[in-house]
C-alpha positions in Angstrom: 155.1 143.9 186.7 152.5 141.3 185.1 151.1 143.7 182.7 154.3 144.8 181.9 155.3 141.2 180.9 151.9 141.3 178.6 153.1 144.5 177.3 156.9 143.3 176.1 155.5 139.6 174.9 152.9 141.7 172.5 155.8 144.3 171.4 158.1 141.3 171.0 155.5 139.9 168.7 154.6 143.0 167.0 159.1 143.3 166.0 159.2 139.9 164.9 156.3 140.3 162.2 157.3 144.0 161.0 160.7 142.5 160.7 160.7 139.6 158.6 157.8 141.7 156.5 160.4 144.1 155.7 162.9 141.4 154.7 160.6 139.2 152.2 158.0 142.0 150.5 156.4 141.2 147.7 153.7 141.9 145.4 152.3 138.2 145.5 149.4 137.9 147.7 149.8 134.5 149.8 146.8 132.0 150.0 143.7 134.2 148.2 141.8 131.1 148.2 142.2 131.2 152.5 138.4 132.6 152.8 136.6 130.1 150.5 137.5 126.9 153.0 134.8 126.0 155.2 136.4 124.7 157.9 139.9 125.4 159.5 142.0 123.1 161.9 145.3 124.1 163.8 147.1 124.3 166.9 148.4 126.9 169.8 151.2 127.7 172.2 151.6 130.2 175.0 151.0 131.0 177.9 148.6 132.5 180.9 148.8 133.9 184.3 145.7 133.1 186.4 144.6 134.5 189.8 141.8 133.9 192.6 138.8 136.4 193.2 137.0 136.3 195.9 133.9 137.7 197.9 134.0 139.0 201.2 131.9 136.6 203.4 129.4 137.0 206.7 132.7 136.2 208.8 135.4 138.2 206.8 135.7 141.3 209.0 135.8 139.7 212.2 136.5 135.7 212.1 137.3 133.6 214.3 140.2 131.5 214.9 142.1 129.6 212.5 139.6 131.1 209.6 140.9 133.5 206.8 140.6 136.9 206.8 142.4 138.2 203.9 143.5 136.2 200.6 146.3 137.8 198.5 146.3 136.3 195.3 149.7 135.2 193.3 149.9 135.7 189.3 150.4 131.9 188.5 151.7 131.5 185.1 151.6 128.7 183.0 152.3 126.9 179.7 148.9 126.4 177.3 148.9 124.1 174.7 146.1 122.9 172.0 143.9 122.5 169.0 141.8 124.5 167.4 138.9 124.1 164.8 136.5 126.9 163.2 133.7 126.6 161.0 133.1 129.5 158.4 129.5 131.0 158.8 129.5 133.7 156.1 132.7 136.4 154.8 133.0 137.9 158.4 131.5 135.9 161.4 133.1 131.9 162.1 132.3 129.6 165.2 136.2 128.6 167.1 136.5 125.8 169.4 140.5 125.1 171.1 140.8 122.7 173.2 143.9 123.4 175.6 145.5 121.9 178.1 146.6 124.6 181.2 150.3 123.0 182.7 150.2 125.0 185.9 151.9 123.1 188.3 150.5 124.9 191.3 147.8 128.0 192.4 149.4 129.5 194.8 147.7 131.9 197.0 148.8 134.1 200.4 146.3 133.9 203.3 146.0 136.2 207.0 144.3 134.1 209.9 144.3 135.0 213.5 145.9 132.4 215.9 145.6 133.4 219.4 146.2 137.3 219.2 148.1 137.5 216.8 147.2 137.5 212.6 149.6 134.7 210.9 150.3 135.1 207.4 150.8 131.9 205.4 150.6 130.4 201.7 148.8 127.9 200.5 149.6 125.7 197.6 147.3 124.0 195.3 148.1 121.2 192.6 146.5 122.1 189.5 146.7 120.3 186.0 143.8 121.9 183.9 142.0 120.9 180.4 140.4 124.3 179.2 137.0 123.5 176.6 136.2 127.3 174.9 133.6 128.1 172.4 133.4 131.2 170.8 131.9 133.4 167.9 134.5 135.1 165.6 134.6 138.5 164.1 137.2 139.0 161.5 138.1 142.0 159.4 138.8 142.3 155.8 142.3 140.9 154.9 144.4 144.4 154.2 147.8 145.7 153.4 150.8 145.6 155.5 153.6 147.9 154.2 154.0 146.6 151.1 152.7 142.8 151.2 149.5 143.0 149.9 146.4 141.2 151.8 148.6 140.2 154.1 146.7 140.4 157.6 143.5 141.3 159.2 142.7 141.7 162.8 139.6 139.8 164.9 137.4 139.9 167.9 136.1 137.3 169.5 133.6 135.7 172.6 132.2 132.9 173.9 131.9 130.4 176.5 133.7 128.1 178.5 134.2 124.6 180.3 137.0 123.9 182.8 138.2 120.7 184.3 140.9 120.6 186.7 142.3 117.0 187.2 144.6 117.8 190.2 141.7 119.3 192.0 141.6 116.3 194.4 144.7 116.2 195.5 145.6 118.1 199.1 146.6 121.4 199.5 150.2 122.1 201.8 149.9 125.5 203.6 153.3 126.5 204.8 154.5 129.2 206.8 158.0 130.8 206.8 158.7 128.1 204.3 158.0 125.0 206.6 154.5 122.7 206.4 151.9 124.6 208.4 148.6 122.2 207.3 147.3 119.8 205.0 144.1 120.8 203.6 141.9 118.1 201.1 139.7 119.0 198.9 138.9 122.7 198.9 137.8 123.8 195.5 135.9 122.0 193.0 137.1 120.2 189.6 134.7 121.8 187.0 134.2 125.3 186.2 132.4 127.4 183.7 132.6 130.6 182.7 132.9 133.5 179.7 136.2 134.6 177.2 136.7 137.1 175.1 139.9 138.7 173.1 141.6 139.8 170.1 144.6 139.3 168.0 145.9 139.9 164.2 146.1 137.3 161.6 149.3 137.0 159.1 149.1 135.2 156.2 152.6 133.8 155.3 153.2 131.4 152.4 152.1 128.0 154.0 150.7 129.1 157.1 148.3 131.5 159.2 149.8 132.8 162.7 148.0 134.8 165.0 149.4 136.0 168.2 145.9 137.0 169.9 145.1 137.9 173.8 142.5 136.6 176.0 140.4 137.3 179.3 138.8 134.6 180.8 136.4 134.6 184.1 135.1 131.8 185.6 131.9 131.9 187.3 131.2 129.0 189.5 132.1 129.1 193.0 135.1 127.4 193.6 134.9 126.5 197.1 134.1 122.6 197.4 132.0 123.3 200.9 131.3 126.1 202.7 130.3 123.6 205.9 133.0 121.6 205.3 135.4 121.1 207.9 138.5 120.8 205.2 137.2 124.5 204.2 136.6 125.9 207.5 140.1 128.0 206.5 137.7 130.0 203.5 135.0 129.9 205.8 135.2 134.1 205.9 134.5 134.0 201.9 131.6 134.2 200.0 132.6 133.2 196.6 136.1 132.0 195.1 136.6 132.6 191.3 139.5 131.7 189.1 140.8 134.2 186.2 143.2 134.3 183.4 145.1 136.4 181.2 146.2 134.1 177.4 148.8 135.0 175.5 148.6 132.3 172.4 150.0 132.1 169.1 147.8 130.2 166.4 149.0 127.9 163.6 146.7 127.5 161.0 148.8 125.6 157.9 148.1 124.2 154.3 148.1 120.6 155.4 145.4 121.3 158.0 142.4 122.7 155.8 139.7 121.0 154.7 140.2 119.5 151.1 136.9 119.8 149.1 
């Protein structure tokens, strides 16, 4: 069902842009001066869905009581919003920094312990408010022809880096069962993470703006998991490694009043 959402926000997109294309053609090719500015500033909206990944630990297949042995991770969506900036390197290649700020709410994940003899499944909920700090190299086509709007778009790659902070990472997490308070954990994963991005998307060049609606993959790569000793963790305790993912769907602004004036 998630990838089906990605599918029908992308088509959406795609309908939108063929259809007001099809309304306004022309033979006037909008911004030609676009490439010669050195350095571009604008700003995003969307949205992501994130998940947890794990590692199977020592004590996964067979551990003891009141330590996980399964986690079921939960699609969490959420709304992005930021800045962008890119420096031009030469006609094709530009350096991209966006800032963003992830409005989450809560990572929710589904966890199996055993308790006694039997295996209890519960859900665990995890306040999370996070400021996403990306870096990435740029790889943009030739602007082309779109129907009958000439140099009107171009498509582009792009990879990179990133940094991620998340403020609410202190706060406890509530595991409930059946829908009533099971435990109160306190800090289980870490604030920071790291990790690499990469993605695509098309660029339209209207009038007095840019937009690109562009998709992103993001992996972290630090171990989440504050303490594997730790008493508050003993719950992960059967887990290795705990990673957080994400799926972007953003749509850039890039307009007259935000370019560089030489």
């Amino acid at each position: 069902m998630q990838y089906l959402l990605w599918k029908q926000i992308i088509l959406s997109v795609c309908l939108l842009s063929i259809s007001f294309v099809s309304i306004a053609q022309s033979d006037e090719v909008y911004r030609p001066y676009n490439d010669e500015k050195p350095v571009y500033l604008g700003l995003n909206i969307g949205l992501t869905s994130s998940y947890m990944h794990f590692d199977r630990g020592a004590n996964f297949s067979n551990p003891g009581r009141d330590i996980a042995n399964w986690i079921s991770p939960i699609f969490n969506k959420a709304l992005v919003m930021g800045l962008s900036g890119t420096l031009r390197l030469n006609e094709h290649f530009l350096l991209r920094t966006n800032p963003n700020i992830l409005i989450t709410g809560n990572k929710d994940i589904f966890y199996y312990k055993k308790s006694n003899r039997n295996l209890d499944t519960s859900k665990m909920s995890i306040s999370s408010t996070i400021i996403n700090l990306p870096i990435a190299l740029k790889l943009e086509s030739d602007r082309y022809n779109f129907f009958k709007m000439p140099n009107f778009m171009r498509h582009y790659v792009f990879a990179g880096v990133k940094f991620d902070y998340d403020f609410s990472s202190s706060k406890d997490a509530n595991g409930t069962k059946n829908g009533n308070l099971e435990g109160t954990y306190s800090k289980l994963l870490n604030a920071a993470d790291y990790g690499y991005e990469f993605g695509l998307g098309l660029s339209f060049y209207f009038p007095y703006a840019t937009i690109s609606p562009e998709i992103k993959f993001s992996y972290g790569q630090r171990d989440l998991i504050y303490a594997h000793d730790s008493p508050q963790t003993k719950l992960l305790n059967g887990i290795d490694k705990l990673t957080s993912n994400f799926v972007y769907f953003t749509i850039h602004v890039e307009g007259e009043s935000f370019y560089w004036k030489n």
